[in-house]
N, C-alpha and C positions, 0 to 999 in steps of 0.2 A: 167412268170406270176407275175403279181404285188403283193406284199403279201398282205392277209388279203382280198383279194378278191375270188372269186367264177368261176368255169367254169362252164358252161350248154352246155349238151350233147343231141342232137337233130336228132334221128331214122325218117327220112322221109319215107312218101309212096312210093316214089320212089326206097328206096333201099338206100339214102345215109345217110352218118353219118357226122354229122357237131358238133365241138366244138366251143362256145363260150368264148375267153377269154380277160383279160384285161392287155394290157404291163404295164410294170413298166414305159411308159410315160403318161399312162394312157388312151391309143389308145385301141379301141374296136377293136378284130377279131374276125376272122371265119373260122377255118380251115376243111376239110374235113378229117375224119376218119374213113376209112382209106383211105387214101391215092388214087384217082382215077384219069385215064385218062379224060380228058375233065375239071376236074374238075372250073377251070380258066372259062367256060363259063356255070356252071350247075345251077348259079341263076341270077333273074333277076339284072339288071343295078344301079335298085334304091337300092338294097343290101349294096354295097360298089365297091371297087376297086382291082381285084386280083392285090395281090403284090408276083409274080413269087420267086421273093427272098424267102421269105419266107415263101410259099406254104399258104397263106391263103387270105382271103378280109379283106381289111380294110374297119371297117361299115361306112358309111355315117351317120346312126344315129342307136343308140342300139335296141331303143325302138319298132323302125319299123318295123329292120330284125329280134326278137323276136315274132311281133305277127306274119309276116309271117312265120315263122318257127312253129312257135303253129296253125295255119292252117294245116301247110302239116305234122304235125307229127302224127305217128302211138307211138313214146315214146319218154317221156322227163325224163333227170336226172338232177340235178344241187346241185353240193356240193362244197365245197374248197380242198376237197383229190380226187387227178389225180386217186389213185385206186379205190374209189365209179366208175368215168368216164369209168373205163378202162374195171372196171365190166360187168358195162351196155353195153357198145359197145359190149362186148363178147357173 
């Protein structure tokens, strides 16, 4: 995570959990947590790009996979401490 930035934890209706965060090159992702089978194919295309390596998408734009995520969500969290994130998933 990039410092001084923020991750957003995103509870869909579906049952999955997605983090939002931002590398230190400044590339937007999307990882699922926890961790699920299919994952690589459980959002649409215009999302991003799963990157197998390192189990998450890269967004094609933030803003977009944000309001989609704020559609399907049942709960949102967004802090810059992994344990606020960690809470909320739990």
């Amino acid at each position: 995570m990039k410092p001084g930035t923020s991750f957003g934890y995103f509870k869909l209706s579906d049952g999955t959990g997605w983090v939002r965060v931002q590398r230190n090159d400044g590339k937007q992702m999307l990882a699922p947590w926890p961790m699920f089978e299919g994952w690589d194919e459980a959002l649409p295309a215009h999302i991003g790009v799963p990157d197998l390596d390192l189990g998450a998408y890269a967004l094609r734009d933030v803003v977009s996979a944000v309001e989609y995520l704020r559609r399907q969500r049942v709960m949102e969290k967004v802090s810059g401490l992994w344990r606020d994130i960690v809470a909320a998933a739990s």
